[in-house]
ZASE-655531 format. One record per residue (C-alpha): residue number from 1; x, y, z. Coordinates in pm, whole numbers, m for minus. Example, Ala and Ser with C-alpha at 12.3 -4.5 7.8 and 13.67 -1.06 7.14 Angstrom:
// residues 2
1; 1230; m450; 780
2; 1367; m106; 714
***
This chain:
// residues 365
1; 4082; m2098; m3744
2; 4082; m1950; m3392
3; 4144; m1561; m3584
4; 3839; m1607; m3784
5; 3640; m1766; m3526
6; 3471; m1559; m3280
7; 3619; m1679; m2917
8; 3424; m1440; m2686
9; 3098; m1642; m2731
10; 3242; m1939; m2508
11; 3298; m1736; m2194
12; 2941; m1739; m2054
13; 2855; m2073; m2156
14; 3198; m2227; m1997
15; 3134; m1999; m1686
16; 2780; m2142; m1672
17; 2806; m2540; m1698
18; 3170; m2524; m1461
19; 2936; m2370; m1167
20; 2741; m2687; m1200
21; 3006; m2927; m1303
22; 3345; m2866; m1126
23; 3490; m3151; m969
24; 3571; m3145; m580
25; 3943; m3159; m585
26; 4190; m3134; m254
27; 4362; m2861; m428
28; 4046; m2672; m511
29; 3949; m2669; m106
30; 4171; m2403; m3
31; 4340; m2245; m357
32; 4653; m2066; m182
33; 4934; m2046; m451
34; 5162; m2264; m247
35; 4880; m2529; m280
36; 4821; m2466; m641
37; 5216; m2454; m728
38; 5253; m2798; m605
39; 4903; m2974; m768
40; 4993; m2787; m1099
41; 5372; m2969; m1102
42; 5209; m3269; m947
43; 4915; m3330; m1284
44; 5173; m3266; m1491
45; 5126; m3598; m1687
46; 4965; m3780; m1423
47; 4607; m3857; m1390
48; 4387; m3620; m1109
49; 4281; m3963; m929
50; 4609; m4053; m904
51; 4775; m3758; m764
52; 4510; m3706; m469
53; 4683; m3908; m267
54; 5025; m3787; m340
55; 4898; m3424; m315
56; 4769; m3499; 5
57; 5069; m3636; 169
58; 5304; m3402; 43
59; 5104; m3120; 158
60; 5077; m3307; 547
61; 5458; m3364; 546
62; 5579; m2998; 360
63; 5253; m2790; 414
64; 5420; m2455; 319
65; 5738; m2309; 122
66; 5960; m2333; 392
67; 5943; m2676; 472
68; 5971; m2786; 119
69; 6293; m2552; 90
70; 6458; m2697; 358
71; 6363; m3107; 321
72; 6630; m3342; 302
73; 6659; m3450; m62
74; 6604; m3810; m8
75; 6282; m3749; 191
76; 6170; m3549; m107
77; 6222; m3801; m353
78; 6051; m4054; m113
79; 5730; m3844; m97
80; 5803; m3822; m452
81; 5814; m4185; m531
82; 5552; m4302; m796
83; 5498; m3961; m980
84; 5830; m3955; m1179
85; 5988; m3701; m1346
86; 6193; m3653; m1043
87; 6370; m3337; m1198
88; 6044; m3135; m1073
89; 6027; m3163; m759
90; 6440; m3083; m733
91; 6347; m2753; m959
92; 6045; m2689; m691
93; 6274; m2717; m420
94; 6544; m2485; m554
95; 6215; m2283; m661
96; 6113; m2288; m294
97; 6492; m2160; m193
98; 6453; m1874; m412
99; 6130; m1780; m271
100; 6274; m1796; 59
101; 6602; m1587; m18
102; 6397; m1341; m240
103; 6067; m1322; m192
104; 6001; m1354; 211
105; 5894; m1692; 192
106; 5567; m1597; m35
107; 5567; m1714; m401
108; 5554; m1337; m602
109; 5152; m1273; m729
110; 5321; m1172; m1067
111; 5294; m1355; m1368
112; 5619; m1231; m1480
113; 5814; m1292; m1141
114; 5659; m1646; m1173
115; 5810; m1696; m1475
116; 6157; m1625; m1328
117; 6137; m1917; m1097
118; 6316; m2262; m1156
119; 6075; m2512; m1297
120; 5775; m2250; m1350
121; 5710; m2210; m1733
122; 5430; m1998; m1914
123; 5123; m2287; m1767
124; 5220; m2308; m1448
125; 5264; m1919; m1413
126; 4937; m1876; m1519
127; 4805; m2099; m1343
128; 4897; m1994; m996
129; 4871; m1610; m1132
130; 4519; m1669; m1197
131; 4385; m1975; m965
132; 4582; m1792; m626
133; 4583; m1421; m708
134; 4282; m1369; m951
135; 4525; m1226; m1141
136; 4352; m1201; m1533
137; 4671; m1451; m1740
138; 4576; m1749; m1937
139; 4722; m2089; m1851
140; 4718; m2293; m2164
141; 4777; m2721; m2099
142; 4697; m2956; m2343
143; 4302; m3001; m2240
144; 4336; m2607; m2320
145; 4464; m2644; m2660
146; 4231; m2942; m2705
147; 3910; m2745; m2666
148; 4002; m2433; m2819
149; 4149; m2579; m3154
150; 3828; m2781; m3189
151; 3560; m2497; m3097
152; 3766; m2317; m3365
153; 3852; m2596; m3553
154; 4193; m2500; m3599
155; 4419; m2742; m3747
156; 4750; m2516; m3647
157; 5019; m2767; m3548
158; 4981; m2747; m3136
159; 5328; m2881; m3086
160; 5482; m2511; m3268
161; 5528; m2253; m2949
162; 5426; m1986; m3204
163; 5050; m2167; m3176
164; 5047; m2203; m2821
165; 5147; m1814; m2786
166; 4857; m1794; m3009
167; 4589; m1916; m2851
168; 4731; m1711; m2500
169; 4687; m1430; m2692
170; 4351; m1535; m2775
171; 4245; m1665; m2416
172; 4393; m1315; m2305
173; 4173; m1103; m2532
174; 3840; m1256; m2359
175; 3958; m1301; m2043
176; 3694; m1191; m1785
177; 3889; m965; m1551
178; 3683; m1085; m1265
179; 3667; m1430; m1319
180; 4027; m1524; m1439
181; 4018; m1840; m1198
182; 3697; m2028; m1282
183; 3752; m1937; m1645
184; 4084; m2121; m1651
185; 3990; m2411; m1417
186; 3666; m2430; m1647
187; 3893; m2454; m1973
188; 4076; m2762; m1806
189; 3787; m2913; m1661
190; 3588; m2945; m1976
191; 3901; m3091; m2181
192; 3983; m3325; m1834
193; 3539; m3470; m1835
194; 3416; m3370; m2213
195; 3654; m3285; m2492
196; 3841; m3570; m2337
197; 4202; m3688; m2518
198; 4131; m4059; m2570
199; 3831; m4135; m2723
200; 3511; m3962; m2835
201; 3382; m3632; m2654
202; 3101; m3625; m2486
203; 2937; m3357; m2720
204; 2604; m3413; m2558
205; 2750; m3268; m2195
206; 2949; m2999; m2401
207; 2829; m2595; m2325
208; 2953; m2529; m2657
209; 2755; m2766; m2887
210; 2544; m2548; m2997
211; 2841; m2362; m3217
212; 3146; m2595; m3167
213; 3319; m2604; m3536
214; 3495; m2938; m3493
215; 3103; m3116; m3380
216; 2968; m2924; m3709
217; 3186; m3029; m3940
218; 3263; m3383; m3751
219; 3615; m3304; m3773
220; 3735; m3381; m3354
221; 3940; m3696; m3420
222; 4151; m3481; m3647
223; 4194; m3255; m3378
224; 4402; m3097; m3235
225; 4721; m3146; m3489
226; 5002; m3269; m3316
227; 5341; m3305; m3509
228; 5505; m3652; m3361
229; 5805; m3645; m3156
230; 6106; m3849; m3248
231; 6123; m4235; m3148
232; 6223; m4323; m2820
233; 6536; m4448; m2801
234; 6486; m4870; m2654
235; 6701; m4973; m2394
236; 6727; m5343; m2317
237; 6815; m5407; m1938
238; 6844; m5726; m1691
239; 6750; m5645; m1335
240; 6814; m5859; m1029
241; 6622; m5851; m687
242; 6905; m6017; m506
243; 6832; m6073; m118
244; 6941; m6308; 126
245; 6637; m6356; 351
246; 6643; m6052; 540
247; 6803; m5786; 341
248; 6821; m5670; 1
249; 7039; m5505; m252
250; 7029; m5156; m395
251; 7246; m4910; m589
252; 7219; m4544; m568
253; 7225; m4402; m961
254; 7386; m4127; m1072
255; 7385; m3722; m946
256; 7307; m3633; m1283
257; 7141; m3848; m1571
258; 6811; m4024; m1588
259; 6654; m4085; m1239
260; 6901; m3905; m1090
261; 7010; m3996; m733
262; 6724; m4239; m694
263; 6780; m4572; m578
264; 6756; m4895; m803
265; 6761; m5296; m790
266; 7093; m5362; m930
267; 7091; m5390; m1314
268; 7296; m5443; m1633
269; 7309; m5378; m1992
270; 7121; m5626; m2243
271; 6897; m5954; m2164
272; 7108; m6216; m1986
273; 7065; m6576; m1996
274; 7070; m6772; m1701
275; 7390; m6869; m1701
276; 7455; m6512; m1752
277; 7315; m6356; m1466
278; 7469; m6631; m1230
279; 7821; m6481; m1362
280; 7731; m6143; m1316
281; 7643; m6194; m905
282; 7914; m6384; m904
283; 8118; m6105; m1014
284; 7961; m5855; m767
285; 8161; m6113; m523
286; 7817; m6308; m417
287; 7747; m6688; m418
288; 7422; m6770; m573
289; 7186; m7063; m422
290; 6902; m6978; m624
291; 6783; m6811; m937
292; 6429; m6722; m1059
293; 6376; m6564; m1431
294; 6073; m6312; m1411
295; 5874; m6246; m1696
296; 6001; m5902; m1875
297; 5850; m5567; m1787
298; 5859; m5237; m1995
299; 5896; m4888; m1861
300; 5850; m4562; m2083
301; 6047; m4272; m2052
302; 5995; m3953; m2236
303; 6242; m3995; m2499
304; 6344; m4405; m2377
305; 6216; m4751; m2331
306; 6314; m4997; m2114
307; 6242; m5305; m2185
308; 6360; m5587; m1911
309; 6414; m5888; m1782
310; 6424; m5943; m1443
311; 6595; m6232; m1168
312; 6530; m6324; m828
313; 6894; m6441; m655
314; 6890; m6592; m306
315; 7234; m6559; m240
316; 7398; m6725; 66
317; 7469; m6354; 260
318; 7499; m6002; 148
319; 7816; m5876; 323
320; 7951; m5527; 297
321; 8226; m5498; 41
322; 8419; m5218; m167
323; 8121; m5183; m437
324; 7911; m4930; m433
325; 7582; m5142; m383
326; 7359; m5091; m28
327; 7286; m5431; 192
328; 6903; m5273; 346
329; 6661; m5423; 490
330; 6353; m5451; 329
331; 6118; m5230; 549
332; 6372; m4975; 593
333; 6436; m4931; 217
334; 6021; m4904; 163
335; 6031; m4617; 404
336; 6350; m4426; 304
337; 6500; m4510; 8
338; 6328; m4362; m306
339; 6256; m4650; m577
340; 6148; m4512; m913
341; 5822; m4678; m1049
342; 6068; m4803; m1335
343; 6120; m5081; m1124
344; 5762; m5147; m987
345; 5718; m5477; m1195
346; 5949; m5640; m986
347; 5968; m5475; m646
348; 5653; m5743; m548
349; 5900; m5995; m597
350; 6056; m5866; m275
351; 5721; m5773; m71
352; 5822; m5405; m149
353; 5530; m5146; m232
354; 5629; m4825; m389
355; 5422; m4499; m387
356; 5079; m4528; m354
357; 5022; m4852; m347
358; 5298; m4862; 28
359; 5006; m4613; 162
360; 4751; m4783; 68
361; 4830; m5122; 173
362; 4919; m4946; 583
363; 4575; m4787; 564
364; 4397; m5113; 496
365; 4596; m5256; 777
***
């Protein structure tokens, strides 16, 4: 158990092997907290290769507080396109408005005024507190919890908020006052490269082996203990890529909801047949000339699936009518209208490229 276990042995170790092992990272460069803010949101459930290249961009097209405060929300969601979660980069935004209003345009070196931000919880504030300001906080993630329960092997439940104040209040207790920031970023990088999540860790590259519980007592794949969440909820859906040669249709979801104000290839309820899907366009007051069944795609969600089945329409000609669908064209909708990666199974099917992959195909060109 991390009480009984005596934590301050794994600060000069960690400190040690992250001097010789840290990974060059963008964000890592030039660690000013407006920089760290948005790479902390950013990793949030996304892998570090992946978000380089999002990081990057959004730091060229919003490079400080105030330009991120005052975007246009569909630009934002455009840069955002890819990383999901959309919700997080609204709360940074309205985040970024209060720093503006409140704090002079400089996110607060306080742990506590941190806190008091829109989207900012206990990680992130400690985080930027420490990483930016040097200030000496904890920031406990999952790699955190992953290395520390195992060292300890403690088989608390990590999911209970009364174990994750727990191990802060640990982590605080040895904090080196003048090292807050490589002891953090050391904590992550060793459960990011060693104690990894999936899979064995690499005990052999570990600083700790030499008095890591879990490695004693061969205990690491029961650890750490992690309650399950409830099922997610599955949601069967049909989607349509309907387009008439040189434009395409789209629907702009809901203000509030799932995906929220993001655009979408028109879909329905349930797994049409054929026959199906040609009534449904021709209820959205189309004519159909051709009809392609894709194969079905699956998209995970936090607490829902989607599971889908997707058509290509060639309809005769997309005119303007009283529904709320868009008529776009197709390059104009890959650079301004934000397409959540929910629909990236099927958006080749209309030589569209969302996130990532859009940038990477212009730089090859």
């Amino acid at each position: 158990m991390i009480g009984d276990f005596p934590l301050d042995k794994i600060v000069d170790p960690l400190l040690t092997w992250f001097q010789g092992n840290a990974r060059v990272l963008p964000w890592r460069e030039e660690p000013t907290p407006y920089r760290v803010w948005v790479s902390e949101i950013m990793l949030q459930q996304t892998r570090v290769e992946a978000v380089k290249p999002y990081f990057q961009r959004f730091i060229d097209a919003l490079p400080d507080v105030c330009d991120l405060a005052a975007c246009q929300e569909q630009r934002l969601l455009k840069l955002w396109e890819g990383l999901g979660y959309y919700n997080r980069v609204r709360n940074m935004q309205t985040a970024a408005q209060t720093v503006m209003e409140e704090y002079q345009g400089q996110l607060p070196a306080s742990y506590k005024e941190l806190l008091k931000l829109k989207g900012i919880g206990h990680y992130t504030a400690g985080a930027i507190a420490s990483i930016a300001y040097k200030i000496p906080v904890p920031a406990v993630d999952g790699n955190v919890l992953r290395v520390i329960t195992r060292v300890a092997d403690d088989d608390s439940d990590i999911m209970k908020q009364s174990v994750r104040t727990r191990v802060e209040q640990a982590l605080q207790a040895i904090m080196p006052v003048d090292a807050a920031s490589e002891f953090n970023q050391a904590l992550m990088e060793l459960g990011a490269t060693v104690c990894v999540p999936n899979g064995a860790p690499r005990c052999e590259r570990c600083p700790w082996q030499d008095f890591c519980e879990a490695k004693r007592l061969n205990h690491w794949q029961d650890l750490p203990v992690k309650s399950k969440a409830k099922p997610r909820k599955i949601e069967k859906k049909t989607v349509f890529i309907i387009r008439d040669g040189e434009k395409i249709m789209l629907h702009k979801r809901p203000k509030k909801g799932l995906l929220a104000g993001l655009y979408e290839f028109p879909n329905t309820e349930g797994h049409l047949s054929k026959e199906e899907a040609m009534s449904w366009i021709r209820e959205q007051k189309l004519e159909p000339i051709r009809i392609q069944q894709l194969e079905p795609a699956k998209h995970i969600f936090s607490h829902v699936e989607w599971h889908m089945t997707g058509y290509v329409v060639r309809v005769d000609e997309l005119v303007e009518n009283e529904s709320d669908m868009l008529f776009v064209e197709v390059a104009d909708s890959e650079e301004h209208y934000p397409i959540p990666a929910a629909f990236g199974a099927y958006s080749r099917y209309m030589n569209m490229r969302l996130g990532n992959e859009r940038f990477e195909m212009k730089s090859e060109l």
